[in-house]
Every structure is written in C-alpha cells, then in structure tokens.
N, C-alpha and C positions, 0 to 999 in steps of 0.2 A: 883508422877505420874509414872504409870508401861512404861519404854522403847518401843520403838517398836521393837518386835523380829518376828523371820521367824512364829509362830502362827497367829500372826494378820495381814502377809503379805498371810498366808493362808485363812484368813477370807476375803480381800478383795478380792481375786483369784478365789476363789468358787463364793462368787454374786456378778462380776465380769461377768465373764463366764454364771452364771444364765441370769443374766437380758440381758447381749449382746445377746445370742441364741434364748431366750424364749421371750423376751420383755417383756410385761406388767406381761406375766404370770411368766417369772422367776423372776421376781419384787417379784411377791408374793411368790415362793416357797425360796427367798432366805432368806425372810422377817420371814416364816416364821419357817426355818432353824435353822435362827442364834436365835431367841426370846427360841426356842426348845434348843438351845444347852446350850444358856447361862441360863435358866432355871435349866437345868442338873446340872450345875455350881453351882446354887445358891445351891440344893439340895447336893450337893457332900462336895461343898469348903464353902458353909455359903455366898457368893458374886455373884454379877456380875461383869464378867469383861469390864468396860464402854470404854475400851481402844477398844476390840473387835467387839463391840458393834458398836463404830464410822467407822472402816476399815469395817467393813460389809455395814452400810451403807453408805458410799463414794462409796464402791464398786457397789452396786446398783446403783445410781448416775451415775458415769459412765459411766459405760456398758450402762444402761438405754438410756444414751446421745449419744454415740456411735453406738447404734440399731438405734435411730431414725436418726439420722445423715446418718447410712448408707440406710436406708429401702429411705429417703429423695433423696437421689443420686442415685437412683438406679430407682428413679421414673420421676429423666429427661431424661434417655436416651430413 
C-alpha cells in the first residue's frame, strides 16, 4: 500500500476547500476533479491511484459535514 505523502494530503485540501465553500455543488466539482485527474493517471501511469482516490473523498466528506454544520449554526442565531 502506497504511504500517504504531501500528494494525497493535496487531494484532501482541494475537496476539502471544494465542498466546505460550494456545498452540495463543490461535492460535485471535486467529485468530478479527482475521477478527471485520476483518469489522466490511468492514461499517463497505466493505474489509478486508490490511495488518492480515498483522501479525495474523505475530503469531500468532510468539508461536506463541516458546511452543513456551519450553514446549521448560523441558522439559530
């Protein structure tokens, strides 16, 4: 199993950042970011990297929970 190195701490950071700002929509653009990128991948290196793959979507995850949590707190005052 590939390490986690500062790449797949850049995959979570970007939809991360996506889904917290955008919600449901940077869901989608980060969704469909990372399928794009590691696509590239496949086409470039012969693979996907499944490690990338997961930090993306945790990162979505997230952020995701963190939007709704904040937009949720921001709707009792």
């Amino acid at each position: 199993m590939k390490h986690v190195d500062k790449n797949s701490l850049k995959h979570f950071g970007v939809c991360f950042l996506l889904s917290f700002l955008f919600g449901k929509y940077g869901v989608a653009m980060a969704v469909g970011a990372s399928l794009t990128k590691e696509w590239y991948d496949k086409q470039s290196y012969g693979h996907w990297c499944w490690v990338d793959l997961f930090f993306d979507t945790l990162g979505c995850v997230v952020g995701y929970a963190l939007h709704c949590l904040v937009i949720y707190l921001i709707s009792l005052i």
